[in-house]
N, CA, C and O atoms as a Tinker XYZ file with bonds, in Angstrom:
   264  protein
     1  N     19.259000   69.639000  155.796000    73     2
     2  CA    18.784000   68.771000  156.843000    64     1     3
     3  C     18.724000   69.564000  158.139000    63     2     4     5
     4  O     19.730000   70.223000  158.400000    81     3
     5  N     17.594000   69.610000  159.088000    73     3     6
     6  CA    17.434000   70.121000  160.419000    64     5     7
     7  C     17.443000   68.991000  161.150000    63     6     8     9
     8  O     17.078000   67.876000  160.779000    81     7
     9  N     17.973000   69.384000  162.449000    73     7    10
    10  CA    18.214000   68.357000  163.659000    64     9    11
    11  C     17.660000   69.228000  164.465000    63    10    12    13
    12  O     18.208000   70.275000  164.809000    81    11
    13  N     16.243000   68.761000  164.914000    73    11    14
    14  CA    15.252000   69.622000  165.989000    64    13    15
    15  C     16.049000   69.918000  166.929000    63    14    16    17
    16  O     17.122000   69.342000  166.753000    81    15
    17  N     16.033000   70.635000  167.977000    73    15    18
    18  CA    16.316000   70.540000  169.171000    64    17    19
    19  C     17.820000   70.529000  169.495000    63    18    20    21
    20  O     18.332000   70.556000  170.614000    81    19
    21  N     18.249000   70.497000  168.644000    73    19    22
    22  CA    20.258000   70.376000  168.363000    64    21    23
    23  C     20.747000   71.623000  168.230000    63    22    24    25
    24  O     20.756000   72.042000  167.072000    81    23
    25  N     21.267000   72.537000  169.293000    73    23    26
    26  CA    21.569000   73.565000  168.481000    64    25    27
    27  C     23.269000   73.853000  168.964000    63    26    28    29
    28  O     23.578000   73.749000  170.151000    81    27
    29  N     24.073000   74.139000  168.138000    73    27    30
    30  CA    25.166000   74.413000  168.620000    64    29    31
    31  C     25.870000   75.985000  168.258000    63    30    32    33
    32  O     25.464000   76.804000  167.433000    81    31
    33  N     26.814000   76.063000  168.986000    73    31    34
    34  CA    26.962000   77.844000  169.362000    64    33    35
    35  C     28.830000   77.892000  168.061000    63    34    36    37
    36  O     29.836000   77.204000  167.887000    81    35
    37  N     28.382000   78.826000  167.676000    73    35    38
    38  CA    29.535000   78.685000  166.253000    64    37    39
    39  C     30.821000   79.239000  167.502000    63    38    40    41
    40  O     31.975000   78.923000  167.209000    81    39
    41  N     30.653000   79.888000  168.590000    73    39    42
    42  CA    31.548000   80.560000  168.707000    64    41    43
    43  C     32.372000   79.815000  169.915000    63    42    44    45
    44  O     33.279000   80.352000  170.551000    81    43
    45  N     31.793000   78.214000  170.155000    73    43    46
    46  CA    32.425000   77.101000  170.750000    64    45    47
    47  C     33.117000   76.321000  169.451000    63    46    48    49
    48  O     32.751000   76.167000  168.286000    81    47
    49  N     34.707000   75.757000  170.469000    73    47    50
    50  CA    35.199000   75.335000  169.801000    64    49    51
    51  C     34.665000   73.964000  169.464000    63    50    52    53
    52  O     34.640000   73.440000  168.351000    81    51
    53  N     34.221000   73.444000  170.676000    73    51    54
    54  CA    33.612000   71.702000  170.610000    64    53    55
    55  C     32.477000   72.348000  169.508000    63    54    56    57
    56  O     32.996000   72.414000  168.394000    81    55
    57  N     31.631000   72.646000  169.515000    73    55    58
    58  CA    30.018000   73.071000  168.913000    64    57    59
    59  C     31.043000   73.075000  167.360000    63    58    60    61
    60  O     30.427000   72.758000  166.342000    81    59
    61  N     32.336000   73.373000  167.226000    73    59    62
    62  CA    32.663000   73.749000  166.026000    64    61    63
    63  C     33.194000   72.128000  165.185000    63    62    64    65
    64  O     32.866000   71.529000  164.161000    81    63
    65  N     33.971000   71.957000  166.079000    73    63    66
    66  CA    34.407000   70.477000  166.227000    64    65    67
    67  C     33.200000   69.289000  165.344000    63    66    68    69
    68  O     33.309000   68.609000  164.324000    81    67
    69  N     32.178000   69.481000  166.269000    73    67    70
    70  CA    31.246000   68.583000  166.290000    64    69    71
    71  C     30.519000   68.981000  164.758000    63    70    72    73
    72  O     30.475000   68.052000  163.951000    81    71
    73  N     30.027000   70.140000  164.382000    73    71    74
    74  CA    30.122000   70.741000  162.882000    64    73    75
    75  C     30.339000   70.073000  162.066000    63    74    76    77
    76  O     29.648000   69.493000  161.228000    81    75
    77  N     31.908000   70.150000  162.398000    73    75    78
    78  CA    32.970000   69.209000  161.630000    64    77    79
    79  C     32.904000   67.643000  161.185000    63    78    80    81
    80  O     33.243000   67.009000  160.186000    81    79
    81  N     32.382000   67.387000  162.256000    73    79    82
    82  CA    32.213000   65.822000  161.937000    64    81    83
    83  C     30.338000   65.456000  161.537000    63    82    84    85
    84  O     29.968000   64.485000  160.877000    81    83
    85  N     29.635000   66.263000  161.997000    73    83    86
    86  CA    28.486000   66.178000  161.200000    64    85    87
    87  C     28.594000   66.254000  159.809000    63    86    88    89
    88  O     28.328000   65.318000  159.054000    81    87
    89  N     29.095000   67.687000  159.361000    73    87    90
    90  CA    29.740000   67.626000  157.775000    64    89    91
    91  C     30.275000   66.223000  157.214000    63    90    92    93
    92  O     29.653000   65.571000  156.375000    81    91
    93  N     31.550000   65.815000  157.795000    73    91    94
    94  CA    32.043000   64.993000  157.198000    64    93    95
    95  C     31.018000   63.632000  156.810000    63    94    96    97
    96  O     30.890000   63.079000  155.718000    81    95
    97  N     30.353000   63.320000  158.114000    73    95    98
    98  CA    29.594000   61.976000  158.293000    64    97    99
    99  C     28.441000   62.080000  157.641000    63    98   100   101
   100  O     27.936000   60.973000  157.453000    81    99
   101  N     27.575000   63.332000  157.050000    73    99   102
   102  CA    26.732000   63.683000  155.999000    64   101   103
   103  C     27.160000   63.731000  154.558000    63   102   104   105
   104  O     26.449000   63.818000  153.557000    81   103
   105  N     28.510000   63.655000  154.662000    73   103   106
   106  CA    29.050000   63.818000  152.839000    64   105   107
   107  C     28.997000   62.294000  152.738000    63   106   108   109
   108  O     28.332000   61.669000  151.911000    81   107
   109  N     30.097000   61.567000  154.067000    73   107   110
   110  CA    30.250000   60.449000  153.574000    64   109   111
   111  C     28.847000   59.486000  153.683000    63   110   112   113
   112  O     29.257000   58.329000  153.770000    81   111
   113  N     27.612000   59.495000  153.708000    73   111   114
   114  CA    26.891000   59.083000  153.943000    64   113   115
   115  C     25.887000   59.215000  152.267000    63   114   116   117
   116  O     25.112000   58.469000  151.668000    81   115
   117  N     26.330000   60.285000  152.085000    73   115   118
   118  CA    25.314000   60.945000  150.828000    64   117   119
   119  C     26.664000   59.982000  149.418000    63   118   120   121
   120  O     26.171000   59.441000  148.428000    81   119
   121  N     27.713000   59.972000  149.569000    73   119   122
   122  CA    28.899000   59.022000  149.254000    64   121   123
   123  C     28.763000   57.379000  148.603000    63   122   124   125
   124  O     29.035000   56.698000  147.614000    81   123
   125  N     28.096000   57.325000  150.031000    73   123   126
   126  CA    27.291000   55.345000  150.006000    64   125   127
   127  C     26.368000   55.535000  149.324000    63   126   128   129
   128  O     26.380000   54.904000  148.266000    81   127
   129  N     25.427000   56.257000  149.526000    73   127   130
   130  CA    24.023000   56.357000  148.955000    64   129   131
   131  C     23.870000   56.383000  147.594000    63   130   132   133
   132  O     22.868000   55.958000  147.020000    81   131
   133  N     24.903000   56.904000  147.011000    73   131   134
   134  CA    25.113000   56.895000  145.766000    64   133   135
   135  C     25.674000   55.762000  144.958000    63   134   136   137
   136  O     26.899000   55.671000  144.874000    81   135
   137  N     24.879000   54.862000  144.336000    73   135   138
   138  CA    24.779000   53.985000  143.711000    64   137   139
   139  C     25.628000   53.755000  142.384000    63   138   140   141
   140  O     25.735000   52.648000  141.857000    81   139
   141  N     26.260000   54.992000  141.867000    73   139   142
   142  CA    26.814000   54.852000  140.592000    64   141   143
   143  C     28.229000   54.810000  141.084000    63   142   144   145
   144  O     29.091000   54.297000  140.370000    81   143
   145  N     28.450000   55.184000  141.955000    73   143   146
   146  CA    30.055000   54.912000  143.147000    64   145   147
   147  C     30.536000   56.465000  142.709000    63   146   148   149
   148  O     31.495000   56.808000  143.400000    81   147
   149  N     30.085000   57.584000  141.656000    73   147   150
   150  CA    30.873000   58.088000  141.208000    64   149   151
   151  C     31.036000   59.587000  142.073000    63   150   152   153
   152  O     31.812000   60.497000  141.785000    81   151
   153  N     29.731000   59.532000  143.601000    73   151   154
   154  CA    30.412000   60.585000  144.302000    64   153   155
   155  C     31.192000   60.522000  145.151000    63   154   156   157
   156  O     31.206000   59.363000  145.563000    81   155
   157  N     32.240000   61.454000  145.946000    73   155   158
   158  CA    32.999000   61.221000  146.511000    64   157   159
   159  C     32.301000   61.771000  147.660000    63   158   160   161
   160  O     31.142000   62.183000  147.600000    81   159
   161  N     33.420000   61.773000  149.292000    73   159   162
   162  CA    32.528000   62.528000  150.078000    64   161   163
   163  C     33.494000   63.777000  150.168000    63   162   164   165
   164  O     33.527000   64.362000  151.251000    81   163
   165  N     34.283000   64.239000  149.135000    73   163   166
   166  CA    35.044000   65.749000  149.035000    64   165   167
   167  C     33.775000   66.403000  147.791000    63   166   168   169
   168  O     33.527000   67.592000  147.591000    81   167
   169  N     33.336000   65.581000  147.320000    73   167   170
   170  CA    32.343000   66.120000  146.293000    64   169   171
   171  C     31.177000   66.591000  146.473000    63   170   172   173
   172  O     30.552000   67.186000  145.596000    81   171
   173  N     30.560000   66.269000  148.191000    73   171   174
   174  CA    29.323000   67.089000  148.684000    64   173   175
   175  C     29.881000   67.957000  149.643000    63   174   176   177
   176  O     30.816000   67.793000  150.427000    81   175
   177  N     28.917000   69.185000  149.375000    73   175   178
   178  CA    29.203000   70.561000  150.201000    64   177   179
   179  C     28.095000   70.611000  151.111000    63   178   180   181
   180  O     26.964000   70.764000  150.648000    81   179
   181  N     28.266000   70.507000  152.282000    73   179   182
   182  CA    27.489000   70.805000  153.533000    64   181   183
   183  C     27.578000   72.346000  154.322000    63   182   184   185
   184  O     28.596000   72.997000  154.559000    81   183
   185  N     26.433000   72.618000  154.578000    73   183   186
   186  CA    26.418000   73.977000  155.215000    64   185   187
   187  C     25.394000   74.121000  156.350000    63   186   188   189
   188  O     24.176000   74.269000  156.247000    81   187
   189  N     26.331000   74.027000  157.717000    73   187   190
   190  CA    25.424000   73.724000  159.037000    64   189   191
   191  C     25.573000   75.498000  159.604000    63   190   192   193
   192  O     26.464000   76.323000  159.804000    81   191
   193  N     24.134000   75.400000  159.683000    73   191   194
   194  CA    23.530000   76.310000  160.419000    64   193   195
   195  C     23.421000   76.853000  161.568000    63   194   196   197
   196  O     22.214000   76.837000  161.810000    81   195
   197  N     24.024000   77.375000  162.512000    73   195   198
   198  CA    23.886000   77.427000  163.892000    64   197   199
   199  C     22.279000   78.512000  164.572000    63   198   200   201
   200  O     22.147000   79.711000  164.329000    81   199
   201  N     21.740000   78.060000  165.019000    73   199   202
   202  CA    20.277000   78.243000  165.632000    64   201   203
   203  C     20.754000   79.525000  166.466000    63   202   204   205
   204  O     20.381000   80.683000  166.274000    81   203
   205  N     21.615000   79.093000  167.385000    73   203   206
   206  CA    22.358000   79.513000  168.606000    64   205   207
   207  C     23.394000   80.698000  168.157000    63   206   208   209
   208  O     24.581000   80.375000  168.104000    81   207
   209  N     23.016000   82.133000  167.808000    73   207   210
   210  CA    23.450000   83.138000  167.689000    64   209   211
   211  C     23.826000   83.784000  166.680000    63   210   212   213
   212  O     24.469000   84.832000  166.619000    81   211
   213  N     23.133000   82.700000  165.344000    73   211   214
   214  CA    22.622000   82.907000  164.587000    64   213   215
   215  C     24.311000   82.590000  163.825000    63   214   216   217
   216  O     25.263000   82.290000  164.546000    81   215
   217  N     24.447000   82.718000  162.299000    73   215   218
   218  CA    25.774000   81.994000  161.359000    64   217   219
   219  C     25.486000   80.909000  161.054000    63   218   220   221
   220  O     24.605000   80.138000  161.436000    81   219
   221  N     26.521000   80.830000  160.097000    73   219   222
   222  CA    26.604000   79.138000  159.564000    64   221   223
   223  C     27.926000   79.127000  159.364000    63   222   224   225
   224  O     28.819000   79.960000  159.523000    81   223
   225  N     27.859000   77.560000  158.824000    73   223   226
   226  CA    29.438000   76.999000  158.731000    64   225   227
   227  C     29.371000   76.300000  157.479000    63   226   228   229
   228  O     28.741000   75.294000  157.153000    81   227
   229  N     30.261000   77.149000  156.761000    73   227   230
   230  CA    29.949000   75.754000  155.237000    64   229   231
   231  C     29.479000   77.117000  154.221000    63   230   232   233
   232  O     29.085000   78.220000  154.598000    81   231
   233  N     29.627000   76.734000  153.149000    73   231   234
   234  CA    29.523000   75.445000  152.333000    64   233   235
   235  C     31.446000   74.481000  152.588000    63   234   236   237
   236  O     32.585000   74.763000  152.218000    81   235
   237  N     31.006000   73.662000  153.165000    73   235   238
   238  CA    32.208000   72.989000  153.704000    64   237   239
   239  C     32.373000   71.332000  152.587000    63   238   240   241
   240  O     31.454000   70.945000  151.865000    81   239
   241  N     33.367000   70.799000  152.681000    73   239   242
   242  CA    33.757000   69.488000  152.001000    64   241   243
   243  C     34.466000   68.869000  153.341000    63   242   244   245
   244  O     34.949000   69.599000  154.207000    81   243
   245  N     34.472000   67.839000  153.392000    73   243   246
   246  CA    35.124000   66.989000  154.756000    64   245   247
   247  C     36.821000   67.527000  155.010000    63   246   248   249
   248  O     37.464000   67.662000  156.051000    81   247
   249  N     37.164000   67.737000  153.665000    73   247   250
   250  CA    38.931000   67.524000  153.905000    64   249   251
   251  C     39.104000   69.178000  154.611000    63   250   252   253
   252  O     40.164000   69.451000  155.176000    81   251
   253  N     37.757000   70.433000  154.504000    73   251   254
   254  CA    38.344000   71.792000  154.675000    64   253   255
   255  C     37.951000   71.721000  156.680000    63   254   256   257
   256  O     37.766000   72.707000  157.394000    81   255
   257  N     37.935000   70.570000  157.023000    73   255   258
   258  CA    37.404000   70.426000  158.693000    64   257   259
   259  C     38.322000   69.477000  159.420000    63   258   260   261
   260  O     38.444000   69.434000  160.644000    81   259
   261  N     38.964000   68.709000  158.534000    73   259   262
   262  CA    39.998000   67.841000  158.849000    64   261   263
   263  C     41.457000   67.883000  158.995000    63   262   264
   264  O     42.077000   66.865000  159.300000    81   263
């Protein structure tokens, strides 16, 4: 998933923070969506990209940000 215009800097702690809870709120979201109940949101791996100096963060699960 891209978020136009969103870019955050890996080497801020908030920018890292905020990562963090994008991850989480994208697992648990992909979680609901799932109709058979049988994913969890430790069971999707998210991997956010930073625009802003280039890295990423992830392949992450909610509980490795929490």
């Amino acid at each position: 998933m891209r978020v136009p215009g969103w870019e955050l800097d890996p080497a801020s702690v908030q920018h890292r923070n905020l990562a963090g809870q994008l991850v989480c709120s994208l697992a648990r979201a992909r979680s609901v969506l799932d109709r058979s109940g049988r994913t969890r949101p430790d069971d999707v791996r998210v991997t956010v990209v930073f625009a802003a100096g280039g890295g990423e963060l992830g392949p992450h699960v909610c509980s490795d940000l929490t």
